[in-house]
N, C-alpha and C positions, 0 to 999 in steps of 0.2 A: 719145652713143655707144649703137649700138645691142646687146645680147647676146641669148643664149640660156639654155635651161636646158633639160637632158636629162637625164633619170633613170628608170632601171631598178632593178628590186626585186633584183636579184641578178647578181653576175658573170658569168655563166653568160647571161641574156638578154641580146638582141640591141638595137640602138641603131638600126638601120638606118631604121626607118620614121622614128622622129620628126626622126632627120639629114635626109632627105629631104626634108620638110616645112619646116625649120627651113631649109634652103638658098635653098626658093626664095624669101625674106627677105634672102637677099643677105649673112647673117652673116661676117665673120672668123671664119674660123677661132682664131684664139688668144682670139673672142670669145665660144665657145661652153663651155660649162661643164658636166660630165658626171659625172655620179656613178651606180654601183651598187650603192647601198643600200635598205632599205628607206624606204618614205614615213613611216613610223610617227611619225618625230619630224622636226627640221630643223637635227639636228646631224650635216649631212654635210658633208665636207671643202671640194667645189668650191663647191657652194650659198653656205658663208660667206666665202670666196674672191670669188662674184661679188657679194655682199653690200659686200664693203668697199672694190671697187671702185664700186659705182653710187653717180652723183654725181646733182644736180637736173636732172630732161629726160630721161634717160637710157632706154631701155628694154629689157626684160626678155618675148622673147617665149619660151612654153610651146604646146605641143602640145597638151594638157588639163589642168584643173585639178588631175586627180590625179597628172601629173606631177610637181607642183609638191611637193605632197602627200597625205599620204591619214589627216591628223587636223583633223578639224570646229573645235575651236577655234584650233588652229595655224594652218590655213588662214588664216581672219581675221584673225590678230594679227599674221599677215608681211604678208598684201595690203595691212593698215595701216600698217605698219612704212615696206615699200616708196614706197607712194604719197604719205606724210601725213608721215611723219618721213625720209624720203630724199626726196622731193619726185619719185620719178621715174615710170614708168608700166611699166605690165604687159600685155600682151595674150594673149590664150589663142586660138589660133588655130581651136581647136571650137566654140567660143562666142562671135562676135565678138561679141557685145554688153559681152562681161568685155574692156574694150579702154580703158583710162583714158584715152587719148587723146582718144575720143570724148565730151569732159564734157558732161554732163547740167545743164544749169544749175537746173531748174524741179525741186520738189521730188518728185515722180511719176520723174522718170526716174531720181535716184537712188535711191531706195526701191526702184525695178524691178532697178538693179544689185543694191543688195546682198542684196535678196530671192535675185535668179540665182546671185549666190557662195555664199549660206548654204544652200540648196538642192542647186548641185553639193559644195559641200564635207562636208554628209551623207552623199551619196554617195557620194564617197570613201572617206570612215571606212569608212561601212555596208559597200563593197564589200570594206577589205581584212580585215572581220573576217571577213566568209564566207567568206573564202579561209585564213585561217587558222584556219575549222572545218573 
């Protein structure tokens, strides 16, 4: 089954762009999952909702990795969550190389992912503490 995930920092913004994006994936509707909360942690309502729904194979695509979230070690401990103890895969559609589908068999090409997660997931963090100075 394939999902989504869409998340805004606040009620108030808008969903439109990453709906947009997220469409032309071809998503159900009742498969897409949408919270406006902050990233700060991954105790949002729909998030855990599509959490308990994904089974093995299943996928989970995002807009950018700071959709998903915007804390450096949380990041990591869901993408492993997701892929390693759900068995299922993730793609971020800014970054295709963050696409678990795409396995890396040879030891270089995983190193090169989780270097590009631990890198944008810095960025995340880093970006929403400037925004909250």
């Amino acid at each position: 089954m394939d999902y989504a995930y869409i998340r805004v920092s606040s009620a108030s913004q808008h969903i439109d762009r990453q709906l947009e994006e997220i469409k032309k994936y071809k998503i159900e509707d009742k498969n897409i999952f949408i919270d406006k909360e902050s990233g700060k942690d991954f105790n949002r309502k729909s998030y855990n909702k599509l959490l308990k729904k994904l089974k093995k194979d299943d996928l989970i695509i995002v807009k950018s990795i700071d959709r998903l979230g915007r804390n450096y070690k949380d990041i990591g401990e869901q993408w492993s969550y997701i892929t390693q103890k759900k068995k299922a895969n993730i793609c971020v559609i800014d970054m295709p190389i963050l696409d678990t589908r795409n396995v890396h068999s040879d030891l270089i090409g995983k190193f090169i992912d989780d270097l590009i997660l631990q890198l944008l997931s810095f960025i995340a963090e880093n970006e929403r503490n400037n925004i909250k100075q």
